[in-house]
N, C-alpha and C positions, 0 to 999 in steps of 0.2 A: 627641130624647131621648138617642140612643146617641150623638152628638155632645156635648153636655152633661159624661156620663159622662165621656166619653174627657178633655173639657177637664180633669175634676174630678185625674180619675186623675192627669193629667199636673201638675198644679198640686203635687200631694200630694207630687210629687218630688224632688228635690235636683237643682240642674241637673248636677252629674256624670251622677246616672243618666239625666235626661234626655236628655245628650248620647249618651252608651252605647247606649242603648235606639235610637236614630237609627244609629250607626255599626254597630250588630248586624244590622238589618233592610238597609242598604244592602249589608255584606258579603257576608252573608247568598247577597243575590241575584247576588253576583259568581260567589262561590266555585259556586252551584249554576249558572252558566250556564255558569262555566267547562268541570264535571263534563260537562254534557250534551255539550258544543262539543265536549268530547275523544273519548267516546264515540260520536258519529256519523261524525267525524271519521276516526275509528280504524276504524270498520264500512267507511266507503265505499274510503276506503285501501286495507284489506285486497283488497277488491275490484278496486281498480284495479290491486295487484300482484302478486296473481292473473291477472289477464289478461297483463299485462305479461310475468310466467315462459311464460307458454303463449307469446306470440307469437315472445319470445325463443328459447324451444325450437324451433319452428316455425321460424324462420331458419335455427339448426339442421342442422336434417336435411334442409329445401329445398338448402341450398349445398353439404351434406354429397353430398348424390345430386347436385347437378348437377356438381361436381369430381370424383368416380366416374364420371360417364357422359362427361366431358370425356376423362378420361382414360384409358379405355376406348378412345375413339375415336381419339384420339392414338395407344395403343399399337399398334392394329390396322391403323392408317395405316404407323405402322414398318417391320413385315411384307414390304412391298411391296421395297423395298430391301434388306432383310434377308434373301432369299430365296435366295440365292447364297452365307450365312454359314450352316449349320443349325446349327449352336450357339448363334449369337448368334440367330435364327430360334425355338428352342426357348426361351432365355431369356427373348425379350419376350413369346413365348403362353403362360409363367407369367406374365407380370407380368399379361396378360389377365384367365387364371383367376383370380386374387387380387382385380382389380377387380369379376370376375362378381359371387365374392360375396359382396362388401361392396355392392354393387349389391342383391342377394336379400339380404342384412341388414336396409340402409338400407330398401326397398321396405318390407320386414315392419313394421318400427319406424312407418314413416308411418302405414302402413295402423291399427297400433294406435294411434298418434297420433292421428289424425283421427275413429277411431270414439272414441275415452273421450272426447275433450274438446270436442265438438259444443258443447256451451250456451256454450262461451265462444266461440263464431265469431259474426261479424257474418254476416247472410241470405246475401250474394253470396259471402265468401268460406268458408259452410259449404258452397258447395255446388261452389264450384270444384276444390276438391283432392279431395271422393271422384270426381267428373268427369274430373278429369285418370290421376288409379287406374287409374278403368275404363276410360280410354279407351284408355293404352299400359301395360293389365295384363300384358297378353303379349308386348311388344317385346321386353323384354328377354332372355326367355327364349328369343324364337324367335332373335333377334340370335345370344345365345350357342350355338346350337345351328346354325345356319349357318355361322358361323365356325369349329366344330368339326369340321365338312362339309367345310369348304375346306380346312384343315389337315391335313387325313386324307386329301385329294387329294394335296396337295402332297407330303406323307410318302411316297405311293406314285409317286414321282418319283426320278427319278436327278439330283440336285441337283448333281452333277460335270458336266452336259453343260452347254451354251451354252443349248441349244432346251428342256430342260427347266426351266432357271432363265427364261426369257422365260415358259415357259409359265405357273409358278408365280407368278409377280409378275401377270400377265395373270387369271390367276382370284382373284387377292388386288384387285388395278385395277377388276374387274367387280363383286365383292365391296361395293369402297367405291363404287361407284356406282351401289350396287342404291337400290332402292324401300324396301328392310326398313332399309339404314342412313338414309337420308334420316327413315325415323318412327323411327326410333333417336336421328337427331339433334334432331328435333321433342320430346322429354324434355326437353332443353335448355333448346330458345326458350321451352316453354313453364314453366319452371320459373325462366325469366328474370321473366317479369309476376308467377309467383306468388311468387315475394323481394321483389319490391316491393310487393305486396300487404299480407304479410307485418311489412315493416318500416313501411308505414302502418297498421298494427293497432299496431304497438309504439309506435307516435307516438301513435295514439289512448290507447293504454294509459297512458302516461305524461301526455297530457294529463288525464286523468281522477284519474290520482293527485294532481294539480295541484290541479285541481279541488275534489277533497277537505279539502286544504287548507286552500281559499279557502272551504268550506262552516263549515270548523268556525272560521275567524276571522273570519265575522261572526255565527255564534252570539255569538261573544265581546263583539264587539262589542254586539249585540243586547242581552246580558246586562250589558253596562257600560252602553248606554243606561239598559235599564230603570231600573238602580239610579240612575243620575243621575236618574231623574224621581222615582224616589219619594224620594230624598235631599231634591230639591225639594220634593215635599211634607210631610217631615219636615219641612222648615226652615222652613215655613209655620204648622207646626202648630206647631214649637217656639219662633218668634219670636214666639208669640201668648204662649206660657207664660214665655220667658224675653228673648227680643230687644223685644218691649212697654215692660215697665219700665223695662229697660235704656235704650230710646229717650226714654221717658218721662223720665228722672233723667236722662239725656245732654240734654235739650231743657229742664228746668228749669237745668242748673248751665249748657247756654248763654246761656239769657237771663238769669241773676245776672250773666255778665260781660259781654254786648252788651250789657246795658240798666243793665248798675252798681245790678241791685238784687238785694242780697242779702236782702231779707224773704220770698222767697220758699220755699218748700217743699215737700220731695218726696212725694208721699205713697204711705202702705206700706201694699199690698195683698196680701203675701205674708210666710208664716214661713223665706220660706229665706235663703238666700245675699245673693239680692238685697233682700230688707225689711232685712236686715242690713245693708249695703251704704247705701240709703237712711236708716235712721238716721243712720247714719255720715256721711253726706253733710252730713245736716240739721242735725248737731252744729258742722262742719266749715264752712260758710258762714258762719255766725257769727262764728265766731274769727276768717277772712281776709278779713274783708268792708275792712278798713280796708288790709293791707298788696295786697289786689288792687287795689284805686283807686289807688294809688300806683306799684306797678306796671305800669299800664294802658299809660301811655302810652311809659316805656323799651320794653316789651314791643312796641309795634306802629311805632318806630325802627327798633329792633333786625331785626325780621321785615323790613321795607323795605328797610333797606342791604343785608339775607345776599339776600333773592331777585336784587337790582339784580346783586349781584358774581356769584353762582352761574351768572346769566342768562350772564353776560359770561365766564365761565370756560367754561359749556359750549361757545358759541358759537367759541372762539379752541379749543378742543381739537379738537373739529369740523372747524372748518378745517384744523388738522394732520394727522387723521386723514385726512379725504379727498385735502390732498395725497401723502400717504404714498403711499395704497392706490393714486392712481395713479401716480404714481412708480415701484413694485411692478409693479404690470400692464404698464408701456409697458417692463421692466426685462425680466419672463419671455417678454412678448411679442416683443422683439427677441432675447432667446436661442432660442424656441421657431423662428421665422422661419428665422435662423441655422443652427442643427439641419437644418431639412426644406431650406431650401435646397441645402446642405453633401451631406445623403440624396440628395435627387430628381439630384445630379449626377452622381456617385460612381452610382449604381445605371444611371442613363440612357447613361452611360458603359460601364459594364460590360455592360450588357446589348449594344446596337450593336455591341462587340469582341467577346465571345463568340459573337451572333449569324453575324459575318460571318467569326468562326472557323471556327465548327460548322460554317457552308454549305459553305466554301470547301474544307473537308477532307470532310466527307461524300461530295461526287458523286465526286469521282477513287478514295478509299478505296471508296465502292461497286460504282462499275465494276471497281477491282480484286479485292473479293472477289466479284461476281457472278461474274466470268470465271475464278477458279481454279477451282469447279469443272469449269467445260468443261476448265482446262489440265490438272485431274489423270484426268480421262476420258481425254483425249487422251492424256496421256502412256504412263498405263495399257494404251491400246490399241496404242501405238508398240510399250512393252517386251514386252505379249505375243507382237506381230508378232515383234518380233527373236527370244524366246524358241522360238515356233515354226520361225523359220528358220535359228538353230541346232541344233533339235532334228533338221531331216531334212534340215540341208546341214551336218553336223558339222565336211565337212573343205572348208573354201572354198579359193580359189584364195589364193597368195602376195600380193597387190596389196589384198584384202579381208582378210586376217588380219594385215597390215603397219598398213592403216590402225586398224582394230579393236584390237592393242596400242597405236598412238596416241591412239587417245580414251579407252582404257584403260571398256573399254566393262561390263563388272562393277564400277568402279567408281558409275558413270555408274547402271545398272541400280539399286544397292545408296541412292545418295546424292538421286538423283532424287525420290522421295517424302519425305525428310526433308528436302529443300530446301522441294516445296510444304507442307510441315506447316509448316516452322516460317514463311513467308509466310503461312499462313492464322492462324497465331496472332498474327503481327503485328497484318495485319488484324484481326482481334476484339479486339485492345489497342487499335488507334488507335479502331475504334467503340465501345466502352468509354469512352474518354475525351471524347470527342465527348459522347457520350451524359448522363456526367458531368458538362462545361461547362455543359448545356442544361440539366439538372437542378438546377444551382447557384444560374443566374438567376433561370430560369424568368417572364425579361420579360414573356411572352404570358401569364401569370396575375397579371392586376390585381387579382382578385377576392381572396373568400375561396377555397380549396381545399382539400377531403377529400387529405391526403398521408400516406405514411409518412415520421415523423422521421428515422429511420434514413436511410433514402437521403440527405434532404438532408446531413445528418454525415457518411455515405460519400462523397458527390460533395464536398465540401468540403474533406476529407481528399487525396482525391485530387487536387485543385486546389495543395492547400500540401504536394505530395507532393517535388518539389524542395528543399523547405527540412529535411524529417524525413529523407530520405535521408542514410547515410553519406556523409563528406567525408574529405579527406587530413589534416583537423584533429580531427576527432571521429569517434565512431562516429554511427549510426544514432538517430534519437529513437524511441522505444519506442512506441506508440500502442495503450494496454490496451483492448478494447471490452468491457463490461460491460453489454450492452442484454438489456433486458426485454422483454416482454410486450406491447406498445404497441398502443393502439388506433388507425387513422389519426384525423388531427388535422386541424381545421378551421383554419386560418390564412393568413398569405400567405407560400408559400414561397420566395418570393425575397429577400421584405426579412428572413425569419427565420433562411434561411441566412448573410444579409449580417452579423447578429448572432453566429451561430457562429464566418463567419470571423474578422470581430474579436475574435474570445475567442481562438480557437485560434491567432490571429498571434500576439495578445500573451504564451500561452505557451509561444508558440518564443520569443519575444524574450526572455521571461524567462531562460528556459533556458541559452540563446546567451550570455545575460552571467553567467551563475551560471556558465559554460562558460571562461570565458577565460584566468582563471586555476589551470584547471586542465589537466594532460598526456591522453594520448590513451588513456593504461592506467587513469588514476585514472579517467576517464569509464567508461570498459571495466566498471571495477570497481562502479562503485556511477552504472547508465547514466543519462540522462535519460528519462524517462518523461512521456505526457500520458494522464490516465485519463478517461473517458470511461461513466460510471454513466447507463441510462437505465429512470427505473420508474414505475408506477403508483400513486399519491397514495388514489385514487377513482376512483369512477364518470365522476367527471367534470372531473378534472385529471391529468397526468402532470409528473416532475420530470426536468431533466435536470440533470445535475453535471459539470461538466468542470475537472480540479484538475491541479497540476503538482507535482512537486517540484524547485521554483528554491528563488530567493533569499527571495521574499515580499516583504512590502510592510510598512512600520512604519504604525502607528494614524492618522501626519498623513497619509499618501498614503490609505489605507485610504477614509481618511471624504471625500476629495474624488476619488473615481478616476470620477463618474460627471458630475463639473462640465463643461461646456463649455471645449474648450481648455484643458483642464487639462492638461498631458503633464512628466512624467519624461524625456525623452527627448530628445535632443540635439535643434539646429535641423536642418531639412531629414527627420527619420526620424520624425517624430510631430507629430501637428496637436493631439492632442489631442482627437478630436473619435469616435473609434473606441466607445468605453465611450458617452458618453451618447447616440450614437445607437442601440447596441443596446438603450441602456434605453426608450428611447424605444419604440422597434420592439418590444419585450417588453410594457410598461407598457401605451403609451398603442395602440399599433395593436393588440396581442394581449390586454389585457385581463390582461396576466399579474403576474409580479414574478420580479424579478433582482437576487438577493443576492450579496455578496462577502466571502467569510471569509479572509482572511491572519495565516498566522504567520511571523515574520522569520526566516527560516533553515533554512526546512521547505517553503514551497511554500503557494501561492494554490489558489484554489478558489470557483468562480461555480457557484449554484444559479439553474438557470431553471424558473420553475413557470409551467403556461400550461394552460389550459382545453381542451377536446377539442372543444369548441362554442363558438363566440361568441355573446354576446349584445349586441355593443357596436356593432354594424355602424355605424350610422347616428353615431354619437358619433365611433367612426374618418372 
């Protein structure tokens, strides 16, 4: 019966409103799954970025306390040496006190930390950190109250004697190898598990935001399902009222022309569109009954010649197209090849020379600065000796005061410590650079690696530190650092630095030749500069910028500077091959992008954008 109705109702219609009345009820059910899909979506969200801020905070004031209690320990270790300077002695048991407390800061802050925001800990890690509280509630305190014990020793000390300064160092030596610093140090280790605990709650956290997501887009989906079924069943119900006749009047005007008989007719069960439509029809057979038989058979030539040619035309495009596309592929594929070949040598290379740099200068520089300290002990102890034996042999004999204005022995006393200083800063240059090289490569990380950018740009730097230096022809090249904020970055540091140096070569080169024709004052005056911008994008990309002001580049070099063997540059000084491997190494190994803006007569400028996480591992 209620079906009946429903037919009647729909019959009653106008096919517009028919069609309407279908595309309402399908909307309909979009728009409201959409509403719901956003709304739960947005619930579980909130939820997940709520946990998220707490774990984040949590990391926090975990790494916040465990660099406080690092550095505590560090300064208290200082002491020990410093016991023979009471000034410098005093200034590092300020920097003590200052760590105490921020120590009894940080302590308080956790402790309110951990009580408010109990419901959002996972079972094991609610119950770890008030655990680890209680367990070294009072290290610290007792920590700092021992050491205040010993320093109030040391104060009641005559710090000018020999035996009083051994003493002092000797109760500071006991000090650091008591029982109370060991569970002093035990904060530490154990504040080590709970930052990683910590940032697997933040992983969870974030997974869950994911999560949410994914809940509310297949609501979406769900609610686009529905409405495709009931659209189905609209189209069911509507073919009955309006696709019927239609079919019905399409299946008589077919057989008028398959079977050449026009006496046929439509007949009209409706006052709408369509019984209109079908008179029309029935009028209309009549009148072409004679000019379609005539027709018939031009009409079914005609059909046969266009499918024969059309067949034959797809087929021969077809064919061109697949030759193309592989033409194309065997075309990128031997550049691509080319490329990594060109990389994997240039790096495999580099790495072996740096490695067997780094080695070969590391043991000898070590051994030399291991051993300056024993030489400035030593000498230390010589010039005291002499000091003392001038002090109670003032008037030596003629043959001892003859050779003494010989070695001119106040000078000797006077220049003897700034010879080992400035050897000891040698050595810390030469491990410096060293260190530098190794950071450049960084052959031994095939992987991805947690790095900071910055270092690699400074080790880099320091690599093309020969070429930015003053010359007898120019001044100095200016190197601006403009770094930001930077979170460590997930990449491969050695193919990523191998992209900086080719940037940063190419704007000395640029440089160099904007340089030539000009004098050493005109440089002076308006100098060469390479600037160096590094910032944060988002959460989850940084950008680096590295720009010059040379000569620039005109729009045709511009739009090829990242082709294969493409080079500006004389034979023998440029392969060409420097640019598209970094783009490569940006692109396709980091997941990133490497733009290049030049103006002619102002200076170049490479934007590097690159992710802070990969997600391409496997694709690399």
């Amino acid at each position: 019966m209620m079906q009946q109705r429903l037919g009647q109702r729909l019959s009653s219609l106008r096919v517009g409103q028919k069609i309407g009345l279908g595309y309402a009820l399908a909307l309909g059910i979009v728009v409201s799954g959409t509403i719901v899909s956003f709304g739960v979506g947005r619930h579980y969200q909130q939820q997940a970025e709520e946990l998220e801020e707490h774990a984040r905070n949590e990391v926090e004031l975990l790494q916040r306390l465990q660099v406080r209690v690092l550095q505590t320990r560090t300064h208290q270790q200082q002491l020990i040496p410093l016991a023979q300077y009471p000034e410098k002695f005093q200034d590092e048991y300020a920097h003590l006190l200052e760590h105490k407390t921020e120590i009894q800061e940080t302590w308080t802050e956790l402790k309110a930390f951990a009580a408010k925001n109990q419901t959002l800990h996972d079972q094991v890690h609610q119950e770890e950190i008030p655990a680890f509280l209680q367990t070294y509630d009072r290290i610290p305190q007792r920590y700092s109250q021992e050491l205040e014990r010993r320093v109030q020793q040391i104060r009641n000390l005559n710090l000018a004697l020999p035996s009083d300064i051994k003493q002092a160092q000797a109760i500071m030596l006991e000090f650091t190898n008591s029982d109370l610093a060991l569970e002093f140090d035990g904060i530490s280790d154990n504040l080590v598990g709970l930052i990683d605990e910590s940032y697997q709650e933040l992983e969870v956290a974030r997974r869950l935001r994911e999560q949410a997501s994914e809940v509310a887009e297949i609501i979406v989906v769900v609610s686009i399902g529905l409405s495709v079924a009931i659209a189905l069943l609209l189209a069911v119900l509507t073919s009955r009222a309006i696709a019927r006749p239609i079919q019905t009047l399409t299946s008589i005007a077919r057989r008028s022309t398959e079977e050449s008989n026009f006496d046929l007719q439509a007949t009209v069960e409706q006052d709408d569109e369509i019984g209109m439509l079908a008179n029309a029809f029935n009028q209309l057979i009549h009148s072409v009954k004679q000019l379609l038989q005539q027709q018939k058979t031009v009409n079914e030539q005609l059909e046969t010649y266009s499918q024969k040619l059309e067949s034959k035309v797809e087929e021969r495009t077809q064919e061109l197209n697949d030759k193309n596309t592989q033409l194309q592929q065997l075309l990128e594929e031997l550049q691509r090849t080319q490329v990594q070949m060109v990389q994997s040598e240039k790096m495999s290379a580099l790495g072996q020379m740096v490695a067997g740099i780094a080695h070969e200068i590391n043991n000898p520089v070590n051994f030399i600065h291991g051993n300056l300290t024993h030489v400035r002990e030593y000498a230390h102890n010589l010039l005291n000796f002499v000091h003392l034996y001038q002090k109670y042999y003032s008037d030596p004999i003629p043959e001892i005061q003859a050779k003494a204005e010989e070695l001119d022995m106040e000078f000797v006393q006077a220049d003897l410590p700034k010879m080992l200083d400035s050897m000891e800063m040698g050595t810390d240059r030469i491990c410096r650079i060293v260190l530098s090289l190794r950071n450049f490569s960084r052959m031994d990380e095939a992987d991805f690696k947690t790095v900071d950018i910055h270092e690699g740009i400074d080790s880099t730097l320091l690599i093309l530190q020969h070429r930015l230096k003053d010359g007898p022809e120019r001044p100095a090249i200016q190197v601006i650092r403009d770094y930001g904020r930077l979170l460590p970055v997930e990449c491969y540091p050695g193919q990523l630095n191998q992209a900086f140096m080719n940037i940063l070569a190419n704007a000395i080169d640029a440089l160099e030749e904007a340089n030539v024709n000009r004098t050493y004052q005109e440089i002076q005056e308006n100098p060469s500069q390479i600037t160096i911008r590094t910032s944060v994008i988002d959460s989850k990309w940084i950008r680096i910028e590295i720009s010059d002001n040379g000569m620039g580049m005109p729009e045709s070099v511009q739009k090829r500077i990242f082709e294969p063997f493409f080079t500006t540059k004389s034979v023998g000084k440029g392969t060409g091959m420097g640019m598209p491997i970094s783009y490569q190494i940006v692109t396709e190994k980091h997941g990133g992008k490497l733009d290049c803006f030049s103006t002619l007569g102002k200076g170049t400028e490479f934007i590097i954008q690159i992710p802070v996480q990969q997600h391409i591992r496997d694709v690399a």
